[in-house]
C-alpha positions as CSV (number, residue, x, y, z in Angstrom):
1,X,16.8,29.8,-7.7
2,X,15.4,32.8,-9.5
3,X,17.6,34.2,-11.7
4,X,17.4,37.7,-13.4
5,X,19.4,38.6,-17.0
6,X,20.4,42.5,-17.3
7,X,21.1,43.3,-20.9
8,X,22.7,46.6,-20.8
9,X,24.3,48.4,-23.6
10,X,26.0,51.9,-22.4
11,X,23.9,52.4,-19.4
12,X,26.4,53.3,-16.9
13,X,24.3,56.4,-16.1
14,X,20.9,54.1,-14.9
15,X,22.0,50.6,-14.0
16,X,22.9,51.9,-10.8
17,X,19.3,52.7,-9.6
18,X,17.8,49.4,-11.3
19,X,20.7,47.0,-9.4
20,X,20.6,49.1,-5.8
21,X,16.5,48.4,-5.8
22,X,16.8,44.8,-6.3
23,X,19.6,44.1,-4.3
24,X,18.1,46.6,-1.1
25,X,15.7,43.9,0.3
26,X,16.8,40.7,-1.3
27,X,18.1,37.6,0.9
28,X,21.9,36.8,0.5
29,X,21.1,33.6,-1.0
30,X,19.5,35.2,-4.5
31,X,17.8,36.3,-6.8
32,X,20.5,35.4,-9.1
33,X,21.6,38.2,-10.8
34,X,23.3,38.6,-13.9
35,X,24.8,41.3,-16.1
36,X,25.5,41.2,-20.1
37,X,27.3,44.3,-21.0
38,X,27.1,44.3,-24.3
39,X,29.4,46.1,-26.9
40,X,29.6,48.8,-23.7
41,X,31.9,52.0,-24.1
42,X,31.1,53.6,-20.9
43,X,31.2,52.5,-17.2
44,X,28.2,49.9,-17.4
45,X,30.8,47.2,-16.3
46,X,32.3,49.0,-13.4
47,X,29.2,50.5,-12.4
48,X,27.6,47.1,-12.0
49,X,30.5,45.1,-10.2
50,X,30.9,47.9,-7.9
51,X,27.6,46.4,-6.8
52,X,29.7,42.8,-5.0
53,X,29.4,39.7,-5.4
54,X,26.0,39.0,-5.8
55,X,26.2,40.9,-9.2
56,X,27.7,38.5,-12.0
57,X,28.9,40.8,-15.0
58,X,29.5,39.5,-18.4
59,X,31.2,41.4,-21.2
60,X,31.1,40.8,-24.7
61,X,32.0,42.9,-27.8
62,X,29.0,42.4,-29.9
63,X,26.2,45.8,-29.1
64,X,23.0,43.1,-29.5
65,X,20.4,43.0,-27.0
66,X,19.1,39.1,-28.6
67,X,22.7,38.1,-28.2
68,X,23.0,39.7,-24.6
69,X,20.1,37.5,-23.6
70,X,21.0,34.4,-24.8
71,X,24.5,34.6,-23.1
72,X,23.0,36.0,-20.0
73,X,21.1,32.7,-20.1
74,X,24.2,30.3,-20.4
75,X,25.0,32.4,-17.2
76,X,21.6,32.1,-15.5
77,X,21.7,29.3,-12.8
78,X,17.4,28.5,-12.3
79,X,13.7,29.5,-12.9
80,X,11.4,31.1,-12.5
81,X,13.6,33.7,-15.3
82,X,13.4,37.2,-15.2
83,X,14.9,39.3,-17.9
84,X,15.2,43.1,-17.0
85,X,15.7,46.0,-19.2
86,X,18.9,48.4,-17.4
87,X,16.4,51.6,-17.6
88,X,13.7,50.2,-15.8
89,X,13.4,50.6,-11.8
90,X,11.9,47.4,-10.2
91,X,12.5,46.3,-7.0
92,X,13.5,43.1,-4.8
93,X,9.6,42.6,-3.6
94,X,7.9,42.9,-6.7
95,X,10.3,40.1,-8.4
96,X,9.0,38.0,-5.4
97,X,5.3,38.5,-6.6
98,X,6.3,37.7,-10.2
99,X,7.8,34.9,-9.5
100,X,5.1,33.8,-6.7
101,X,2.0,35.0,-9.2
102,X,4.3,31.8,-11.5
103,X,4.3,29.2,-8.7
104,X,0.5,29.9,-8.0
105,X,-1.2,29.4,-10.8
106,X,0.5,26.3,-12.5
107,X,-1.0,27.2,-15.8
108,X,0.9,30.8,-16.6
109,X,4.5,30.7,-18.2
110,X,4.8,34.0,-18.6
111,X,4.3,37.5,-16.3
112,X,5.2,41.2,-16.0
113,X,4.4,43.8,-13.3
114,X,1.9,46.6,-13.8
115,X,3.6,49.9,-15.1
116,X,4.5,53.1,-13.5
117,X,5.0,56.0,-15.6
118,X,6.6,59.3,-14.0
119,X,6.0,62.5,-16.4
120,X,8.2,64.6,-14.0
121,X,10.3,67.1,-16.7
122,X,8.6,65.6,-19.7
123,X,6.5,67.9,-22.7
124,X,3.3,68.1,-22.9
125,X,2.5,66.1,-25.7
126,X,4.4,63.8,-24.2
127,X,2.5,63.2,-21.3
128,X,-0.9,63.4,-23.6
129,X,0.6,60.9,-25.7
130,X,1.4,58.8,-22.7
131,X,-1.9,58.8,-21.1
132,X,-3.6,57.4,-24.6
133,X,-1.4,54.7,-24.7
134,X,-1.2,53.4,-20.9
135,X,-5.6,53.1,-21.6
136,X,-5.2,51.6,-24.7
137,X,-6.5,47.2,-24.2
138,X,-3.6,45.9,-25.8
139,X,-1.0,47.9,-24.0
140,X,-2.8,47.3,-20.5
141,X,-3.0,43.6,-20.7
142,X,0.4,42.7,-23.0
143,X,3.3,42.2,-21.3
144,X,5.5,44.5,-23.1
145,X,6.3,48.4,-22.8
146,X,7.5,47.7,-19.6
147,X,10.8,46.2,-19.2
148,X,10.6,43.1,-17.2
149,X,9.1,40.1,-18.5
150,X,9.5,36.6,-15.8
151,X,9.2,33.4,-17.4
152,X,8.8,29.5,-16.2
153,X,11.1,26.8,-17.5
154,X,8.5,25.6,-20.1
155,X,8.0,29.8,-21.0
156,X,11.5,30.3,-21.6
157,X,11.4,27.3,-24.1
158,X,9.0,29.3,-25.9
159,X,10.8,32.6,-26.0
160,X,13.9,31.3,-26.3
161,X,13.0,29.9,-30.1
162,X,11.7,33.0,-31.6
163,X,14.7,34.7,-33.6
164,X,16.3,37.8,-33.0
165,X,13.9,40.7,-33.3
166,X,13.9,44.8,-32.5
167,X,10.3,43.8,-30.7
168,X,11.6,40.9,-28.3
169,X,9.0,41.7,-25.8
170,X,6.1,42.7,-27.8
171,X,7.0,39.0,-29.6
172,X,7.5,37.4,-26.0
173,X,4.2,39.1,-25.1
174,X,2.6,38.0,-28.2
175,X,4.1,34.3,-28.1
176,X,1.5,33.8,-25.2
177,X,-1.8,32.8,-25.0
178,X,-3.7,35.5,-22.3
179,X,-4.2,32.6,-20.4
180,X,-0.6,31.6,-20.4
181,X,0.4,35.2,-19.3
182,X,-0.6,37.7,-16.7
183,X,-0.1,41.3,-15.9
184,X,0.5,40.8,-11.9
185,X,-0.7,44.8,-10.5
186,X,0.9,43.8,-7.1
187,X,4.7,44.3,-8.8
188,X,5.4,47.2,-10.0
189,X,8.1,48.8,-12.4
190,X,8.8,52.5,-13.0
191,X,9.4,52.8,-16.6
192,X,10.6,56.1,-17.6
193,X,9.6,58.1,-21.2
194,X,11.0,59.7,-23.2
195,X,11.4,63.9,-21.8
196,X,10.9,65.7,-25.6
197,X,8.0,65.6,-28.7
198,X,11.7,64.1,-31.0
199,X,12.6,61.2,-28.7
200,X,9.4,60.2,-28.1
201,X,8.9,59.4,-31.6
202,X,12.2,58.6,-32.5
203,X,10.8,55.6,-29.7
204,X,7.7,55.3,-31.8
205,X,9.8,55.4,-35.4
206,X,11.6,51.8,-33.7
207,X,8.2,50.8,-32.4
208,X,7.0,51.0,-36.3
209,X,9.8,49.4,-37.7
210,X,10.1,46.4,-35.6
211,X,6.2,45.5,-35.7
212,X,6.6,45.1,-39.4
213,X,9.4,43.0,-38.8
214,X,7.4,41.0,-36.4
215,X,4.9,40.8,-38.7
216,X,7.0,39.9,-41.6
217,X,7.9,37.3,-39.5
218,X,4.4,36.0,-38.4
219,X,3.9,35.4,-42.4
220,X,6.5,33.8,-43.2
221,X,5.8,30.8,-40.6
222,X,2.4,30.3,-42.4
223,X,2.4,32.0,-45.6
224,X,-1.4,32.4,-47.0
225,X,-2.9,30.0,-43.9
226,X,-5.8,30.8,-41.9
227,X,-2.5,31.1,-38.8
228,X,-0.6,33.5,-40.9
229,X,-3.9,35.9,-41.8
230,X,-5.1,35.8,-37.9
231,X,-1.6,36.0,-36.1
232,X,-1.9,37.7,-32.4
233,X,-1.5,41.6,-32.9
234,X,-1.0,44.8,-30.4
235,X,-1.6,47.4,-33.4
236,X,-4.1,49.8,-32.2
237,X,-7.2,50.2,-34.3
238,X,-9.7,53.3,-34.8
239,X,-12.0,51.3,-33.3
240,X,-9.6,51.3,-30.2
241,X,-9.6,54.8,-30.0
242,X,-13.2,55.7,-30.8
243,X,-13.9,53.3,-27.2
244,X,-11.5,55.4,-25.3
245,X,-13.1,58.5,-26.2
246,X,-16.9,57.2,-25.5
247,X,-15.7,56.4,-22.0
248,X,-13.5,59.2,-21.7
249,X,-14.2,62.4,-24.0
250,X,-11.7,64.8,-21.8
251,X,-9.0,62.0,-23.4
252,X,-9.6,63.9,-27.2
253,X,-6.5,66.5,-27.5
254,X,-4.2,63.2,-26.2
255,X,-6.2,61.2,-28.9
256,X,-5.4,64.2,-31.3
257,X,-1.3,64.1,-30.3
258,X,-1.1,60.1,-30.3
259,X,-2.6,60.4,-34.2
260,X,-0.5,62.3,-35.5
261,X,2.4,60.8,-33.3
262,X,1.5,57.8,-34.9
263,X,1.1,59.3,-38.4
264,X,5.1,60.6,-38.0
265,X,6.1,57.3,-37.1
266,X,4.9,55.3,-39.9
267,X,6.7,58.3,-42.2
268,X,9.5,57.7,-40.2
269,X,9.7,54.1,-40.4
270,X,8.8,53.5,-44.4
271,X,12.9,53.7,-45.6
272,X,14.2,51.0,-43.0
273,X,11.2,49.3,-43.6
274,X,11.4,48.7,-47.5
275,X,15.4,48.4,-47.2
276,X,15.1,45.7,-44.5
277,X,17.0,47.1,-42.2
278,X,15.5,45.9,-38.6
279,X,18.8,46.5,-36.6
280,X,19.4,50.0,-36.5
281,X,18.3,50.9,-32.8
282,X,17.1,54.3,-32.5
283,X,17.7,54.9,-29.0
284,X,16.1,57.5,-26.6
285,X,18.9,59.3,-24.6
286,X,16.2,61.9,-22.9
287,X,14.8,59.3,-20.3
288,X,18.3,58.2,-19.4
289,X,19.0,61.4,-17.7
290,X,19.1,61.6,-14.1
291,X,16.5,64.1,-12.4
């Protein structure tokens, strides 16, 4: 049976959509669904069971999205595995070609659906920064930045022994070979952004912080080897960017705003970064709101 783990940490506002899609055209038998309210002081809980039977909620104290997941999985029944961010719409059919893209091709453990990005209500820069980064290689072919990452039994092995990190699925993504993983453009999740120039990087100051820890990490499992110097990488190069403007020269004011975006969130990120501290979650409240 497939199961799917919610983590969901004060999201009575959007889990509503995100459980109403997957249930609407699902078979009574499954997927198996299951919901880790975590550290919650709003109606996540109620909002979820409100949804019957075939929604499991689990409550526990503790507001950590690592430990959410790993209780969601002593709850979790079978494979394929599908953990889903609460914000994120995806529906019923598109968890059917995840997990049928798995049983296809024997070789994949890992997969996520292509991304859907609505800029209804959002700024401009925004939506210029937005349309850099969907283009970008690393971002159209990783499987994070979207949400919803499915996994085989032998894939979940693999994620399951990374430790607890602010980038789980850009280190999910990362702890895959490309041929181990695969973007599967027939699924499709609606992720939304964040509506204003401050949340967006307040998204991008986390985004900062947590690839250093990621990286910090990569080092220290094979300090000054050839592994540790050449460890897999999303970090978006000049060289990236130069490409994207060859092909597509009308892209140069979004280039312009994701510089400069970037530029902010490095400034943003340098004091968390030298103290260490990789748990403060600086969380966008904009793309939560309800249109």
């Amino acid at each position: 049976m497939t199961s799917i783990v919610i983590p969901a940490h004060n999201e009575g506002r959007v889990i509503g959509r995100l459980l109403d899609a997957l249930l609407a055209d699902a078979p009574a038998s499954g997927p198996d669904i299951v919901v880790v309210c975590n550290g919650c002081t709003d109606d996540t809980a109620a909002v979820a069971g409100a949804r019957g039977p075939r929604v499991r909620v689990v409550e526990i104290p503790t507001p950590s999205k690592h430990t959410a997941l790993r209780v969601g999985d002593e709850h979790a029944q079978g494979f394929p595995r599908l953990y889903v961010d609460a914000d994120v719409e995806v529906g019923a059919a598109d968890v059917r070609a995840l997990t049928g893209a798995l049983a296809a091709r024997p070789e994949l453990l890992a997969a996520a659906p292509g991304r859907d990005i609505p800029f209804s209500g959002c700024a401009w820069p925004v939506r210029a920064y937005y349309r850099v980064w969907q283009r970008l290689p690393a971002v159209r072919e990783g499987l994070f930045g979207r949400g919803v990452i499915a996994v085989t039994e032998p894939g979940h092995a693999r994620i399951a022994a990374l430790p607890p990190l602010m980038a789980d699925d850009l280190a999910a993504s990362l702890a895959f070979t490309p041929q181990e993983r695969h973007v599967v453009e027939a699924a499709r999740v609606v992720v939304h952004p964040p509506r204003t120039w401050g949340d967006l990087i307040r998204r991008r100051v986390r985004a900062a912080t947590s690839s250093a820890e990621l990286e910090r990490f990569q080092s220290s499992q094979a300090p000054g080897s050839a592994e540790g110097a050449h460890a897999p990488s999303a970090r978006t190069g000049t060289g990236d960017l130069r490409a994207l403007l060859r092909a597509q020269p009308s892209l140069l004011p979004g280039v312009v705003v994701f510089v400069v975006a970037a530029l902010a969130a490095r400034r943003g990120s340098r004091k968390a970064i030298r103290s260490g501290d990789f748990s403060t979650w600086l969380r966008d409240e904009s793309s939560r709101q309800q249109n």
